[in-house]
N, C-alpha and C positions, 0 to 999 in steps of 0.2 A: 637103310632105314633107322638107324641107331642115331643118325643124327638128326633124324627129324625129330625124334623121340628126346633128346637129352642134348638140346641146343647149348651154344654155350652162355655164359652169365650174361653176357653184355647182348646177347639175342633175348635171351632168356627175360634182364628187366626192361630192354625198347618194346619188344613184339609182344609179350605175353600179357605183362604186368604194365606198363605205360601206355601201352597200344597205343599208336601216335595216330593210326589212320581212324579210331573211333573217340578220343577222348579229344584232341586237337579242335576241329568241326565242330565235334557240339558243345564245345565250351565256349570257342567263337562265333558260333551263329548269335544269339540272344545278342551279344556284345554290337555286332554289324547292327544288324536291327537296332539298338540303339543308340548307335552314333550315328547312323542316318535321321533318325526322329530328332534328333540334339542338332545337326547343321540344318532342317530345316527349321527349329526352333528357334537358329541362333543362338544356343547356349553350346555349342561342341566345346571339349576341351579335351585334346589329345591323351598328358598325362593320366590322369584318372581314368578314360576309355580303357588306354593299356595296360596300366593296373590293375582294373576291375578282371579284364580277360586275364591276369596273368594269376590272379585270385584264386576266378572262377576253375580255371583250368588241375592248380595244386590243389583244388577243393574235389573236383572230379578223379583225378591220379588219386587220391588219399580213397576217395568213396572204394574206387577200382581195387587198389591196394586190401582195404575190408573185407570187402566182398570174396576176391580169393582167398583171405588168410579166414575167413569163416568156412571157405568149401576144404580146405585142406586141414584144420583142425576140428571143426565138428562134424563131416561127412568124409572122411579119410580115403573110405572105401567105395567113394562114389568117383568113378574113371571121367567123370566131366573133362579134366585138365590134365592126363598121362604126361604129359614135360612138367608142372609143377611137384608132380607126385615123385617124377623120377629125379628130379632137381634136388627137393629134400631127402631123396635118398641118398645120391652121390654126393651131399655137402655143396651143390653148386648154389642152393638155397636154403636156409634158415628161417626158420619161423622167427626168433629174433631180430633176426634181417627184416623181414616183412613188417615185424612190430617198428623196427626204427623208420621202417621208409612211411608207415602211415603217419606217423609223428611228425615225420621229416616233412613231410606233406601239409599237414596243419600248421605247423611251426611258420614253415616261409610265407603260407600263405598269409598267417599273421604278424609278419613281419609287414607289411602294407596296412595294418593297421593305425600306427601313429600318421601315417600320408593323409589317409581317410578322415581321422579322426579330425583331420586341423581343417580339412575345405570338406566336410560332409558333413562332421557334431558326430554327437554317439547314435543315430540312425545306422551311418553306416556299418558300426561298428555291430549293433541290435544283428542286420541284415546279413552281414558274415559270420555271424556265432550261427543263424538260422541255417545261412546256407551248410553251416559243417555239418551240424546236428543232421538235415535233412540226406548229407552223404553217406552220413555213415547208416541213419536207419533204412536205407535199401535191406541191407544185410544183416546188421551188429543188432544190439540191444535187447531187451525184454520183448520187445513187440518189432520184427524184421516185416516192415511191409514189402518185400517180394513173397518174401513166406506165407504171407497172407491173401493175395491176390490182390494188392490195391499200389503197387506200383503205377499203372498208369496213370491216373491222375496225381499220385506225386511227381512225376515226371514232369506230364503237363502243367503243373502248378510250378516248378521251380525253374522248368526250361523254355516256357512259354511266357509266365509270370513276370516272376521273383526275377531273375537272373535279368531281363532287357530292364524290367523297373528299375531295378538298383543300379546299373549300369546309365540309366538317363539321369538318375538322381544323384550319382556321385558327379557330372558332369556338370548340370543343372546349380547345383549351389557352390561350384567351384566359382560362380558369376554373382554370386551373393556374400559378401562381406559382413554385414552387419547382422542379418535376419537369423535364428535359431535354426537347427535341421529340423527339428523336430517341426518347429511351423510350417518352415518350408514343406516337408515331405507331406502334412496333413491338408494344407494350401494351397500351394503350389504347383506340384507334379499332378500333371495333366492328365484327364482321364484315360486318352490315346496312349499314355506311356505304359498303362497296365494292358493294354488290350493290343498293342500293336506287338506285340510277341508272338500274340495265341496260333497262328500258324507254324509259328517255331517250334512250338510248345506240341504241337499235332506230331510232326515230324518227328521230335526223338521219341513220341510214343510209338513211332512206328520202328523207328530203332528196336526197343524196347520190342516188343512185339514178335521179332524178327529174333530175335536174342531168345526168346520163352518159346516159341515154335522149334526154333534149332533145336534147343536143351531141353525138350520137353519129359524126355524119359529121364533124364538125370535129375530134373527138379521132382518128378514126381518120387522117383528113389530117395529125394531128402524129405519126402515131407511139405515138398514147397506145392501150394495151391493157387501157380498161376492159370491164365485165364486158358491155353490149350490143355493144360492139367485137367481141370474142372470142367470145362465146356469144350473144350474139342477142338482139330482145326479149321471145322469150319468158320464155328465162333471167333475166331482169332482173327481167319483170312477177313471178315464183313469186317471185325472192327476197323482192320487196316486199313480195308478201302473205303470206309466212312472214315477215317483219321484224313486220309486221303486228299477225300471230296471237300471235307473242312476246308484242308489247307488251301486247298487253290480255289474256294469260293469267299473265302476271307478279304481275298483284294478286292472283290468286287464291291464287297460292304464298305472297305475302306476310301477307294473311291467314289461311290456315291453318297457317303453317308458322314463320311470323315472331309468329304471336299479334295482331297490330293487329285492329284493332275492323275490323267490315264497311264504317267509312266508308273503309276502302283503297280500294273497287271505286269509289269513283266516278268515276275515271278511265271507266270503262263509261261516261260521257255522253256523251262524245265520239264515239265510234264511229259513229253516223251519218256525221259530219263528215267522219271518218279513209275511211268507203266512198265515200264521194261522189269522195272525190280518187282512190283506188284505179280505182275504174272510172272514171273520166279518162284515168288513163295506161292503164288496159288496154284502152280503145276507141281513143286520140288515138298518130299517131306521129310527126307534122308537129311543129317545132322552134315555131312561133308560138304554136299553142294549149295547148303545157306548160311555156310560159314564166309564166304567172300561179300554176301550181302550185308553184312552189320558196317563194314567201311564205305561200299556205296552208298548204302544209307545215309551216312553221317556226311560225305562229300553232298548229297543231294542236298540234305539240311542245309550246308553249308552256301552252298548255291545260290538255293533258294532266297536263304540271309541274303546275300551279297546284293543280288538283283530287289531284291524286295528294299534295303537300304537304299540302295541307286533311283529305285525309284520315286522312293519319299522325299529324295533332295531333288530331283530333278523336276 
């Protein structure tokens, strides 16, 4: 048991602090979604696609980074994370450590800044200062919206949103030469490029969701007033499966109302997948056994993306 408890450093920043199987997924969903929307546009352009995800992804790690270095130095005594806590005991972690790696985090991800700045203008540069600011206030700052219970719609605002928008739009005027971002972004970018996320955007609320269910007694022990805090599991489990319903009734508006070909619905394949997890959390309420759900989760996102791209180009 000693080693489940006190992994070592190189387990300790893949598994715990980088989480690859939840921070990976939904960094790359939004992204898929919009380079799908961008090849049937006609404006794809590889480079900046991959940049944008590689952005999005050190903007996420940084947020994640936050968020624990806030649970282990303003709630010390809150057992949420027992390998973090033991790590800073035995020196396998530093709270300095953790300050260099969020740094480290922002730092490279602005390192893609000058790329952006010369086939995007300063839009895109506006829309990654946004995206950082919005990582860190999950946790950090004077006003921590998880603390407050309005995470979910910054979720769904940056990962349904913000995150495919920007990802079409750094794309989109890589094919523009002459024209400003700024016109561009206020002209140009298509209304479907804000709105073709919003199923994306549903699903990491339900991440999200899935994460405040599990941690419910720990968040309420700091003071945090998420939505099972406040209103209970049942509240929690309805939002999910209206989060749900959302998602997989979205392709249908997009197909009738946006004109794409019926290959939209194929995001429908997934839904098996997306129930299986659903009835999980609505039977399980113990902290162990919906701890495997936050990566299915993010793999379903991820899915989801994939198919729902495929189908806009097809």
């Amino acid at each position: 048991m000693p080693d489940a408890i006190t992994p070592s450093r190189r387990d300790l920043w893949i598994h715990w602090l980088v989480y690859p199987g939840h921070s990976l997924p939904t960094a790359a969903a939004p992204v898929l979604v919009a380079m799908g929307l961008a090849i049937h546009d006609h404006v794809f352009a590889l480079m900046p696609a991959l940049l944008a995800f590689v952005a999005s992804w050190l903007i996420h790690i940084g947020g994640l980074f936050a968020d624990n270095y806030q649970l282990v130095t303003r709630h010390p005594t809150v057992n949420e994370h027992p390998e973090l806590t033991e790590a800073l005991g035995n020196g396998t972690l530093t709270l300095h450590g953790m300050r260099l790696a969020i740094v480290a985090c922002f730092a490279l991800s602005a390192l893609t800044g000058p790329y952006f700045l010369d086939v995007a203008g300063t839009p895109a540069i506006a829309i990654g200062a946004l995206g950082m600011a919005g990582s860190l206030a999950y946790s950090s700052g004077p006003f921590p919206l998880g603390k407050h219970g309005i995470s979910d719609l910054h979720f769904f605002v940056m990962f349904g949103v913000l995150a495919p928008a920007a990802a079409y739009y750094v794309q989109m005027t890589s094919h523009h030469e002459t024209a400003s971002g700024w016109y561009l972004l206020i002209h140009d970018l298509p209304l479907r490029a804000l709105v073709v996320g919003l199923p994306i955007g549903a699903l990491a609320v339900n991440i999200l969701i899935i994460d405040d269910v599990r941690d419910r007694q720990f968040d309420a022990a700091k003071g945090w007033r998420t939505g099972p805090v406040r209103f209970g599991l049942g509240w929690s489990r309805v939002e999910y499966l209206a989060a749900m319903a959302f998602a997989y009734l979205v392709p249908f508006w997009f197909w009738r109302e946006w004109h794409f070909d019926a290959w939209v619905l194929l995001p429908l394949v997934t839904l098996p997948f997306a129930a299986a997890i659903a009835r999980k959390l609505w039977i399980e309420d113990a902290h162990e056994p919906l701890v495997p759900l936050t990566p299915r989760a993010a793999l379903l996102c991820l899915a989801y993306a994939g198919l729902l791209a495929a189908g806009i180009v097809l």
